[in-house]
C-alpha positions in Angstrom: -3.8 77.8 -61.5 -6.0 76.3 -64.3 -3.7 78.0 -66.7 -0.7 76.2 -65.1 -2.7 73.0 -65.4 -3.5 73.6 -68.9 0.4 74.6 -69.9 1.2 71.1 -67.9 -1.2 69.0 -70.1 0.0 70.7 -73.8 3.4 69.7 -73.0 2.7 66.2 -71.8 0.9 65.6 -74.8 3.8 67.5 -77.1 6.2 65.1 -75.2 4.3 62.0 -75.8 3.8 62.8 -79.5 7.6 63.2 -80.0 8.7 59.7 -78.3 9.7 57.4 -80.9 7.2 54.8 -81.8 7.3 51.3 -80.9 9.7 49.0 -82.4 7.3 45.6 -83.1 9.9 42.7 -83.5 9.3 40.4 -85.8 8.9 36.7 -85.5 10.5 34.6 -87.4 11.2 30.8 -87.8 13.6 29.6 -88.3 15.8 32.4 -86.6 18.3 35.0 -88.3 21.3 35.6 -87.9 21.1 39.5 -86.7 18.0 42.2 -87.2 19.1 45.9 -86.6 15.4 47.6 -85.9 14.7 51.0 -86.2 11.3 53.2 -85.9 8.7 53.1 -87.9 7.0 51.3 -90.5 7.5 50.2 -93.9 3.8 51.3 -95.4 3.4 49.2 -98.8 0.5 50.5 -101.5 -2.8 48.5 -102.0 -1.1 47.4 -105.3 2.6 47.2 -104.8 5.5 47.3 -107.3 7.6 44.0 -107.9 10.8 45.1 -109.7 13.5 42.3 -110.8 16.1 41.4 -113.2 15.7 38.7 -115.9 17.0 36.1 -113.6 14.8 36.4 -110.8 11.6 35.9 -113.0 10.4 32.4 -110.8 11.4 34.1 -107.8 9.3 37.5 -108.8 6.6 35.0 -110.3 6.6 33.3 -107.1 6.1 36.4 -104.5 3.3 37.5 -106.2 1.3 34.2 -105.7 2.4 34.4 -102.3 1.0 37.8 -101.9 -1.8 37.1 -103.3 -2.6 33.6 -101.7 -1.3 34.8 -98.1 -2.5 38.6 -97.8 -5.1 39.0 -101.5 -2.5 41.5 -102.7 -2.4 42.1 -106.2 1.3 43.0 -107.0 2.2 44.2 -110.4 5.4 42.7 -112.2 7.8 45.4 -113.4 10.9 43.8 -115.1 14.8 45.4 -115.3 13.3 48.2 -113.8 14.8 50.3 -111.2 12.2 51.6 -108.9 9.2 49.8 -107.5 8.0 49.1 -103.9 9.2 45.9 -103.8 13.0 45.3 -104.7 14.6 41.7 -105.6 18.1 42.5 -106.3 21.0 40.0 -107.4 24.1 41.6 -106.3 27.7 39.1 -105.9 28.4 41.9 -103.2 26.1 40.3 -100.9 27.4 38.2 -98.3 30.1 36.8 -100.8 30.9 33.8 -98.6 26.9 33.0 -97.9 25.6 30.8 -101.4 22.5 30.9 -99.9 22.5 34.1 -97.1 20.6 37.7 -97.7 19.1 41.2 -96.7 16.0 42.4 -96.0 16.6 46.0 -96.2 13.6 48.0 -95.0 14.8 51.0 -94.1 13.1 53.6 -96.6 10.1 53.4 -98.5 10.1 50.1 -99.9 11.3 46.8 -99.3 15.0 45.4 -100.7 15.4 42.2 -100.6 19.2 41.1 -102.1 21.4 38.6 -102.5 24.2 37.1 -104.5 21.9 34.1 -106.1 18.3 33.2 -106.4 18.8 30.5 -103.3 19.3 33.5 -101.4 16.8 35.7 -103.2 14.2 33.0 -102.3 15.0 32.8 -98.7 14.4 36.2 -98.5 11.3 36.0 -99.7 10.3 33.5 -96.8 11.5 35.8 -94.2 9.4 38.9 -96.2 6.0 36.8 -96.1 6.6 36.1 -92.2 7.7 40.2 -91.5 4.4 41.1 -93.5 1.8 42.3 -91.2 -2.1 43.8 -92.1 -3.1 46.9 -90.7 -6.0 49.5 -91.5 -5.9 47.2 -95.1 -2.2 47.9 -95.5 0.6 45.7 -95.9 3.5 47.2 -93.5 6.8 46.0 -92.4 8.8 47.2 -89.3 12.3 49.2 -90.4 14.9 47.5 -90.3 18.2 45.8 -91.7 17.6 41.7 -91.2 21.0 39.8 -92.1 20.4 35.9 -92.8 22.4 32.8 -93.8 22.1 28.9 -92.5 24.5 27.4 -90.8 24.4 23.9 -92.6 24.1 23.7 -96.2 22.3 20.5 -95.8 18.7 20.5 -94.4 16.8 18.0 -95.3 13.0 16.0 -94.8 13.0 12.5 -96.2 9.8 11.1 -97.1 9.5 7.3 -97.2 7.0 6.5 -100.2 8.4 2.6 -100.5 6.0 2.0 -97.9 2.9 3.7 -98.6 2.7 6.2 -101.9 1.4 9.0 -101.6 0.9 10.8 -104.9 2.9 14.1 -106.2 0.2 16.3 -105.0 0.6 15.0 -101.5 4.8 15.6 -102.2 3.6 19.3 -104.1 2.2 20.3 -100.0 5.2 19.0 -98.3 7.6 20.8 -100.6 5.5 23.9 -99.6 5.8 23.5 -95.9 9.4 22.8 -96.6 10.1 26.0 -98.9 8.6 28.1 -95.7 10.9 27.1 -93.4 13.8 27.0 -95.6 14.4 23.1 -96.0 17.0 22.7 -99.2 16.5 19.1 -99.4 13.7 16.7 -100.0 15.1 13.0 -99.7 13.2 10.9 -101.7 13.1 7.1 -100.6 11.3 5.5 -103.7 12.0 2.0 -103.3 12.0 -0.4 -100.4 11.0 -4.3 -99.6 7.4 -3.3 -100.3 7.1 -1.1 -102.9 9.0 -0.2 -105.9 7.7 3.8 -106.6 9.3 4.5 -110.1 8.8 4.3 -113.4 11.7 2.3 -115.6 10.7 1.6 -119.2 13.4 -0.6 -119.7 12.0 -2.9 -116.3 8.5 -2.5 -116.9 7.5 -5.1 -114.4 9.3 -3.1 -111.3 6.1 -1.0 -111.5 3.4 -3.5 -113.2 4.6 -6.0 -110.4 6.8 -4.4 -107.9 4.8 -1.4 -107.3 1.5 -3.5 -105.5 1.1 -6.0 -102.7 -1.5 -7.9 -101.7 -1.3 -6.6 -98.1 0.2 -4.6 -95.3 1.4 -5.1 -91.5 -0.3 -3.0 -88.8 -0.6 -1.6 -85.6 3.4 -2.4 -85.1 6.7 -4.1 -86.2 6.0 -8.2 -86.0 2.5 -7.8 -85.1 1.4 -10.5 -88.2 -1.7 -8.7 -88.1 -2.5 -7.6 -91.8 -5.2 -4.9 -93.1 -6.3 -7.2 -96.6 -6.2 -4.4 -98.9 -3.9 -4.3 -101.7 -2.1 -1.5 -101.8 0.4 0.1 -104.6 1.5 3.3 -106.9 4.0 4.2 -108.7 5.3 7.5 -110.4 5.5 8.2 -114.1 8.6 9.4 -115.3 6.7 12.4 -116.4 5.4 13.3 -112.6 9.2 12.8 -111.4 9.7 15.9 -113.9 7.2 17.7 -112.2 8.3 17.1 -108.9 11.5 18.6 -109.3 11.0 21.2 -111.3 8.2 22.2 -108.6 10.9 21.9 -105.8 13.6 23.0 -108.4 11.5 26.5 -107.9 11.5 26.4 -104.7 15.3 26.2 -103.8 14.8 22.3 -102.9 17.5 19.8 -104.6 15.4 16.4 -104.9 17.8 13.4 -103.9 16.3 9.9 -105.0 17.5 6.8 -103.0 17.5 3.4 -104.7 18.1 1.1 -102.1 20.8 -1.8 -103.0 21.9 -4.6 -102.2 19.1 -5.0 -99.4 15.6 -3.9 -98.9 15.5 -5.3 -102.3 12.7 -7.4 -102.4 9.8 -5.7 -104.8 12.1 -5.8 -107.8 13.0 -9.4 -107.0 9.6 -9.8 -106.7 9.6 -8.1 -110.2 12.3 -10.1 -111.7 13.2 -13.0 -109.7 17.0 -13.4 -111.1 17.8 -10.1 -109.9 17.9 -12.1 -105.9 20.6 -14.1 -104.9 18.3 -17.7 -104.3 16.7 -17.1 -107.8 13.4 -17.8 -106.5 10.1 -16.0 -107.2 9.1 -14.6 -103.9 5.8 -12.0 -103.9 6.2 -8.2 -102.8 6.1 -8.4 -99.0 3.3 -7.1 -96.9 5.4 -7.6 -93.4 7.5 -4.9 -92.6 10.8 -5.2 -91.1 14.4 -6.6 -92.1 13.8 -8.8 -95.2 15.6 -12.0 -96.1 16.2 -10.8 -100.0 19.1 -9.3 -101.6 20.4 -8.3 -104.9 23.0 -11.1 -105.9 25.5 -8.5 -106.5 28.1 -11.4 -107.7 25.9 -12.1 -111.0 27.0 -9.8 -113.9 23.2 -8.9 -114.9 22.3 -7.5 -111.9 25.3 -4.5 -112.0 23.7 -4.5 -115.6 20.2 -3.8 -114.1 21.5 -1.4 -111.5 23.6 0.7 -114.2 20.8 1.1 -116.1 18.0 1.7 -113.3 20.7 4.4 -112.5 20.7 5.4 -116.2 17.0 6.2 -116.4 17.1 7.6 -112.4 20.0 10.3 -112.9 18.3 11.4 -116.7 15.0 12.8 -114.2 16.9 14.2 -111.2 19.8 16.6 -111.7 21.0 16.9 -108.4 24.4 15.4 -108.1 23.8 13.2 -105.4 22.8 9.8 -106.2 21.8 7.8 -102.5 22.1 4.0 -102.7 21.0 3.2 -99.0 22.8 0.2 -98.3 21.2 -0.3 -94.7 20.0 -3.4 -93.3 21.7 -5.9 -95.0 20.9 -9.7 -93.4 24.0 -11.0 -95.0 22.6 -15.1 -94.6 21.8 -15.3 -98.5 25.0 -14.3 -99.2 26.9 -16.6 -96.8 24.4 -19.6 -98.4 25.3 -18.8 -101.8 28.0 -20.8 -103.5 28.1 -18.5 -106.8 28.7 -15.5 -104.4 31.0 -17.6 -101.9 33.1 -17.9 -105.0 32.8 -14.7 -106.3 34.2 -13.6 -103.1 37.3 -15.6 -102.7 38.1 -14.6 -106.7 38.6 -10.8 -105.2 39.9 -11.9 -101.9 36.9 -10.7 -100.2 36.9 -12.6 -96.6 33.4 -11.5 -95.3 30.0 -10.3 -96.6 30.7 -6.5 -95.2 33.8 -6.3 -97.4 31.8 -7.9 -99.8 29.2 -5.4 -99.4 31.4 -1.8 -99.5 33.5 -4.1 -102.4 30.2 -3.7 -104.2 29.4 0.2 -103.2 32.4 1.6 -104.1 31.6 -0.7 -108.0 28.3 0.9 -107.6 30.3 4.8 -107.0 32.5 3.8 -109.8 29.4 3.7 -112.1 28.0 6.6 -110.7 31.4 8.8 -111.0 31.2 8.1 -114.6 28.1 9.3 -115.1 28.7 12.9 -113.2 26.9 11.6 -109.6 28.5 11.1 -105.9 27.2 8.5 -103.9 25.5 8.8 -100.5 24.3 5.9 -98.5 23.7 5.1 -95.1 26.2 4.4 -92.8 26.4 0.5 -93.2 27.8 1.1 -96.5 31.4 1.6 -93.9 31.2 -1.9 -93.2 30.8 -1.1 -89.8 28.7 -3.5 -87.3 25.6 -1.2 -86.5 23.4 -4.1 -85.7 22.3 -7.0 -83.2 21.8 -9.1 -86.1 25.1 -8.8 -87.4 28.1 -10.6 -86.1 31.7 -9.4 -85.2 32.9 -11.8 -87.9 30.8 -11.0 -90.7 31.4 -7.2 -90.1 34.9 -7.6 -90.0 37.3 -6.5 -93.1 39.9 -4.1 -94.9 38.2 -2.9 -97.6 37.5 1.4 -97.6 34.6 2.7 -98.6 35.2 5.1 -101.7 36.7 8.5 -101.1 34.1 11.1 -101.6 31.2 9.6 -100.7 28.9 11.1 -98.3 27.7 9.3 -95.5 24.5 9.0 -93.7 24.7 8.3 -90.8 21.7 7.1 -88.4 22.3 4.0 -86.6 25.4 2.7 -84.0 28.0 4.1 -81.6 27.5 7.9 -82.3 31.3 7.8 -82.0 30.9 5.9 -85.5 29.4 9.5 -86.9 33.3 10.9 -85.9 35.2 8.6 -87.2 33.8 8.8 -90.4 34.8 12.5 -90.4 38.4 11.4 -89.2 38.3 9.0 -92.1 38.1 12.1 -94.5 33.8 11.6 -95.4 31.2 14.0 -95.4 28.7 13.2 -93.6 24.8 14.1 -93.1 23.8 13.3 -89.0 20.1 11.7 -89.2 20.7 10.0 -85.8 17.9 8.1 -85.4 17.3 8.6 -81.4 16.7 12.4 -82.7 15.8 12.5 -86.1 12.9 9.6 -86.8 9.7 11.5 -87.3 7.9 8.1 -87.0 9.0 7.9 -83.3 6.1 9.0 -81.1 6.6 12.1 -79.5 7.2 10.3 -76.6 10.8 9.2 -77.8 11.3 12.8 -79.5 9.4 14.8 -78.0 10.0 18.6 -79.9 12.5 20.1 -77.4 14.3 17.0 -78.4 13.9 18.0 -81.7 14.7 21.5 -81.3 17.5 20.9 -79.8 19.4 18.5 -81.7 23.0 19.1 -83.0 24.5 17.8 -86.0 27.8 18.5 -84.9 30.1 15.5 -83.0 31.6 16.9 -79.9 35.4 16.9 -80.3 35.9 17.4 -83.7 38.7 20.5 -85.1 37.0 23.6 -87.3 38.3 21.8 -90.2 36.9 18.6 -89.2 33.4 20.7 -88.2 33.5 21.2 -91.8 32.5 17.8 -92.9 29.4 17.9 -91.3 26.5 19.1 -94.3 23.6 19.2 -92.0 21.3 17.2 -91.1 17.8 15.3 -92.4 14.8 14.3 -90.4 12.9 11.1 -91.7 9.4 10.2 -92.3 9.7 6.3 -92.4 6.5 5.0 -93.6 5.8 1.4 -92.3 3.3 2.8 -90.1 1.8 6.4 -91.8 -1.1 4.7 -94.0 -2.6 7.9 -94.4 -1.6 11.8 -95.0 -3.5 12.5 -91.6 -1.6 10.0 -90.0 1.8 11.2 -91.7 1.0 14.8 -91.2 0.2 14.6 -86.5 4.2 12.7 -87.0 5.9 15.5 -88.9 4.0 19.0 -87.8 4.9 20.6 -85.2 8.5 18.7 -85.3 9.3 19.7 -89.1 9.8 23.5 -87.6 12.1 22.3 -85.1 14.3 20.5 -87.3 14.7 23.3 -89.7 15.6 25.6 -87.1 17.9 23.3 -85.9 19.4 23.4 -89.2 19.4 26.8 -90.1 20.4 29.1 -86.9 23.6 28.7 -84.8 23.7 27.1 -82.0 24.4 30.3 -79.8 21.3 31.7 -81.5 18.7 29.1 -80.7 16.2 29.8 -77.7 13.4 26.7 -77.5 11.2 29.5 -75.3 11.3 31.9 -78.4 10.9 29.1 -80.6 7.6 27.8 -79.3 6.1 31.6 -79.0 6.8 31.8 -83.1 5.5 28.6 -83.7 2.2 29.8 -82.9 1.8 31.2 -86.3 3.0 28.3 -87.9 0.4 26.3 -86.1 -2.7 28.6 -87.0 -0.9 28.6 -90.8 -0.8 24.5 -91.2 -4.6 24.0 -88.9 -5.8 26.9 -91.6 -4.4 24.4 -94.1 -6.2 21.7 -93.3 -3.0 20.4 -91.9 -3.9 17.9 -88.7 -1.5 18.5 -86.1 -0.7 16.5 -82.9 -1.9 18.4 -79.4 0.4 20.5 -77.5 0.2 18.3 -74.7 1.6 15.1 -76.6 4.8 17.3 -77.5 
């Protein structure tokens, strides 16, 4: 009997030995497209292995810092070399279709990660630092074939610095945060009523005067409660470099937005001719809708602009130019009598034709210098606001062909018809997209949930739909702290949003991976708004 026993328990334990282990799923944010698991683990040495071709050297460069900065691994750099434990691979082979799409092979002794350009290769590399686990003082990776590419080519964060600067080691974190959840975009808003943020060394006064105010609004919009402190800071044309070489190296394109004809009113400030009453006015401290504007009928101005947009395109290489073109109070305009006539000599009947008759001058200039223009979506001539009339909105003229539109305020059916019309457009809906909301008004399932795509639109028509870009407007965010409890936890959601197809999202799933990016940013030193406010 004890024999039988005995006989029993050997074969119960042979029988447990030879089930296959445990597959441990990984958790990733923003989500794949497919992951094939199999058993086992991916054991990497104590000193791995980085092997790459010539062209991958930032992106080799880069995964060893992250090794070392995330897990204190020491990988060695092995280049045009054909074995190693760690594999970046270039390969046109590679989900052909997919500019920015990869594998994560880890089905054999090492890791693979591949792809058909260093966009993808850096992606990759993302994913690999979020399958990376410790155990027994090993790095090891579950088996398996992940498969990966975004659904919008367009996925962007917009930080507002016109309001309050920040500094480019504030913008060297967020481009960070961004890189990890594979944002492609940083949308740079450099210059606004109260603060002109970049360096021109043919306008030196945008910066020696356009650049500070005497003092700032607070607690809310038309409070007239103001904090006293000057406030101001600009960018050299030397930290611009850095900025986008930084995010250059991190598969971000940097997009700078020069605002014109409106929220114009630190360079008038700066140079008072540049406005259309001429007068000197100060750089405003009261946020809002301002009353200046560019006085886009006198010659010098377009002079001024083409070369602000000279010095602008020589720092940033992307070949989007954004003009904004939002919140235009058209009153100066209708009071002028040089732009009254200015208008009737190109049969210009009200100030919104006179407004995309200006843009598409403005695309013009830009074309010729190799840049397509973006701006928001009152650049249509569309009426988006309760401060603009029917009649003023009115008009004939069409906005340029090929420029990209941005669209964030008015009938959301405004977002289609701009698609019908033939423009690309990027969906920053305000009502789902404004990171200074409170979470109240977007609260992160809102977030998480939020489609870029217009219902009723053909595939073809789909198609004209980049992506979309979440904005940190800064009227209120004095502070990184207080930027930082508006953008974390809701950043993840948006690139998520951004990256995974719809049929792929799950907002339960979502929140249990977010876990680690929440113990990743408070590790940081990241301060992050309380579950229960989300």
């Amino acid at each position: 009997m004890k024999s039988n026993i005995l006989i029993l328990f050997c074969c119960f334990l042979f029988l447990a030995s030879c089930q296959a282990p445990s597959i441990e799923e990984y958790t990733l944010l923003p989500h794949p497209v497919d992951i094939k698991y199999i058993p086992g683990m991916v054991k990497l040495k104590t000193q791995p292995t980085l092997v790459y071709p010539g062209e991958l050297a930032n992106e080799a460069l880069l995964l060893q810092c992250y090794l070392s900065s995330d897990f204190s691994v020491q990988a060695t750099l092995k280049k045009n070399k054909k074995k190693g434990d760690i594999i970046l691979q270039l390969d046109p082979a590679v989900l052909p279709e997919q500019a920015e799409g990869y594998i994560l092979d880890a089905t054999s002794g090492n890791i693979v990660l591949k792809a058909n350009s260093p966009a993808g290769i850096l992606n990759a590399i993302q994913t690999f630092r979020q399958v990376l686990k410790v155990k027994d003082g090993r790095l090891i990776v579950q088996k398996s074939t992940l498969t990966d590419y975004p659904v919008f080519s367009w996925r962007a964060f917009m930080l507002d610095e016109g309001r309050y600067f920040k500094g480019k080691e504030v913008v060297f974190d967020l481009l960070d945060e961004m890189a990890a959840l594979k944002m492609n975009v940083f949308h740079w808003h450099l210059t606004d009523d109260q603060g002109w943020r970049i360096e021109i060394k043919k306008y030196p006064k945008l910066t020696e005067i356009g650049a500070w105010r005497d003092s700032s609004e607070i607690d809310h919009f038309g409070s007239n409660r103001y904090d006293g402190r000057r406030h101001g800071g600009f960018y050299t044309q030397e930290e611009i470099k850095e900025v986008v070489d930084y995010a250059a190296k991190r598969n971000i394109t940097v997009i700078p937005e020069i605002e014109m004809p409106g929220h114009a009113s630190a360079a008038i400030a700066a140079y008072p001719w540049l406005g259309t009453s001429g007068k000197q006015i100060k750089v405003p401290g009261k946020f809002g809708v301002q009353y200046d504007i560019f006085n886009v009928a006198d010659p010098r101005v377009i002079h001024f602009l083409n070369d602000v947009m000279d010095e602008v395109i020589s720092l940033f290489p992307a070949p989007i130019f954004h003009v904004g073109g939002d919140e235009v109070r058209y009153n100066q305009w209708k009071e002028s009598t040089l732009v009254r006539e200015y208008m009737r000599k190109n049969d210009l009947r009200t100030p919104a034709e006179l407004q995309v008759f200006f843009t598409n001058n403005v695309s013009n200039i830009l074309a010729s210098k190799g840049r397509r223009m973006m701006g928001w979506n009152e650049i249509t001539g569309d009426k988006l606001h309760e401060f603009q009339s029917e009649t003023d909105t009115k008009g004939k003229q069409k906005l340029a062909p090929g420029t990209i539109v941005h669209c964030w305020k008015g009938d959301p059916k405004l977002i289609k018809e701009a698609i019908e019309k033939g423009y690309d457009v990027v969906n920053s809906y305000h009502s789902y997209t404004y990171l200074d909301y409170t979470y109240e008004a977007i609260p992160l399932e809102k977030a998480y949930n939020f489609n870029p795509v217009p219902e009723g639109l053909t595939e073809k028509q789909k198609g004209k739909v980049l992506g979309l870009g979440c904005q940190m407007w800064g009227e209120f965010i004095p502070t990184v702290n207080s930027m930082n409890l508006k953008i974390y936890p809701r950043l993840a959601a948006y690139a998520e949003a951004s990256w995974t197809q719809s049929s792929n999202k799950d907002y339960n799933r979502f929140l249990n991976v977010l876990d680690a990016f929440l113990k990743k940013w408070k590790q940081e030193g990241i301060i992050i708004e309380e579950n229960s406010a989300w």
